[in-house]
C-alpha positions in Angstrom: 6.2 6.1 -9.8 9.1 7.3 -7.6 9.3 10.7 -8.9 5.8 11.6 -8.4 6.3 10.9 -4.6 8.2 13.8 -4.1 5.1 15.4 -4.5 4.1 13.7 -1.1 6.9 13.9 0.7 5.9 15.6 4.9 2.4 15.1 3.7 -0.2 12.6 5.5 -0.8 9.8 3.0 -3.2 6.8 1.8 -1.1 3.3 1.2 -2.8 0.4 -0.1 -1.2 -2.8 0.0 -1.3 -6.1 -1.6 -2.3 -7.9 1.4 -5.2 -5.7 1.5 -4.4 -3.4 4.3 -4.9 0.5 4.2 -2.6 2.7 6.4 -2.6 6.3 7.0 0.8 8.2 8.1 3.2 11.0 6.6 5.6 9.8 4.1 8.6 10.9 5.4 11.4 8.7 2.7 11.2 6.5 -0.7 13.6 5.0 -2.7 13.4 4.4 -6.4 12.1 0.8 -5.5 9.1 2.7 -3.7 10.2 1.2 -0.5 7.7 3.9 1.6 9.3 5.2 5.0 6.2 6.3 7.0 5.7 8.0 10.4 2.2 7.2 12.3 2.0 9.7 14.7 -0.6 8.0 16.5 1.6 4.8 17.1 5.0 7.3 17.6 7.1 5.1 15.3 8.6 5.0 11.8 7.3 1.9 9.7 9.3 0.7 6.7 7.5 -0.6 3.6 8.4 -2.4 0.9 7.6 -1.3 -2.3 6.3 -4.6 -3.7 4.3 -5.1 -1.2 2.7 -1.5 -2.1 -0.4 -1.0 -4.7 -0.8 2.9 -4.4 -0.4 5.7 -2.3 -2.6 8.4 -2.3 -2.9 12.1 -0.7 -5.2 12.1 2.3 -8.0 14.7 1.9 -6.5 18.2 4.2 -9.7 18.1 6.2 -9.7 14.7 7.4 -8.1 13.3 10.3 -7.1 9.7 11.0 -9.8 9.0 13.6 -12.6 11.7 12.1 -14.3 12.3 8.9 -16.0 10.3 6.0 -13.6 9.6 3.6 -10.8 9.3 6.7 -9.0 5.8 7.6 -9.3 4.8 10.8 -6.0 4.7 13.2 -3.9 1.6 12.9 -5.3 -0.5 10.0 -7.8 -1.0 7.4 -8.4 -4.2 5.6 -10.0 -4.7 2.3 -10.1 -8.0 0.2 -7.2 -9.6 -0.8 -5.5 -7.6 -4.1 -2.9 -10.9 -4.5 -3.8 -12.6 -7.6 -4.6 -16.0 -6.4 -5.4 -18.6 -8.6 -7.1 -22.1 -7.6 -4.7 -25.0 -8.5 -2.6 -22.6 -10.5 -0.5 -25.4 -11.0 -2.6 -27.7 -12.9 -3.1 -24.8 -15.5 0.5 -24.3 -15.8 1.3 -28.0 -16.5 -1.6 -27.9 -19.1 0.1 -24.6 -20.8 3.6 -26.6 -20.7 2.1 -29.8 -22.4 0.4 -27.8 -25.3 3.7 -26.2 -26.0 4.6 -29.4 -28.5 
């Protein structure tokens, strides 16, 4: 995936993350481990990302704005449901997997 962020390198992007958060900013670094280095200019910082903790990044639309337009995120953070891959009492199903082994 690394590569193909070069393409988006100065340019305002879409990041989804696991925890279900969307942010908006300019990708301004990446390393092959798709650790993201973002700048918001609305908050006037640099945010560091780690890139398991990222599920895509995405262009934003040129005609959108972070605070205006449809398809735009708004400033700060977006959340979304959970993408973690939580399973009730994962445990239990794992301990049945291990005793069927024999």
């Amino acid at each position: 995936m690394s590569p193909l962020l070069k393409e988006y390198l100065n340019r305002d992007v879409v990041v989804v993350l696991t925890s279900g958060c969307v942010q908006q900013a300019t990708l301004v670094g990446f390393d092959k481990n798709v650790n993201l280095l973002l700048w918001t200019a609305g908050q006037h910082c640099v945010r560091v990302l780690r890139g398991s903790e990222v599920v895509c990044v995405g262009l934003c639309p040129a005609n959108t704005t972070a605070t205006t337009g449809e398809t735009a995120v708004d400033e700060g953070e977006r959340y979304y449901a959970d993408t973690k891959n939580n399973v009730p009492q994962e445990h239990l199903i794992w301990a049945q997997v291990w005793n069927r082994r024999d």
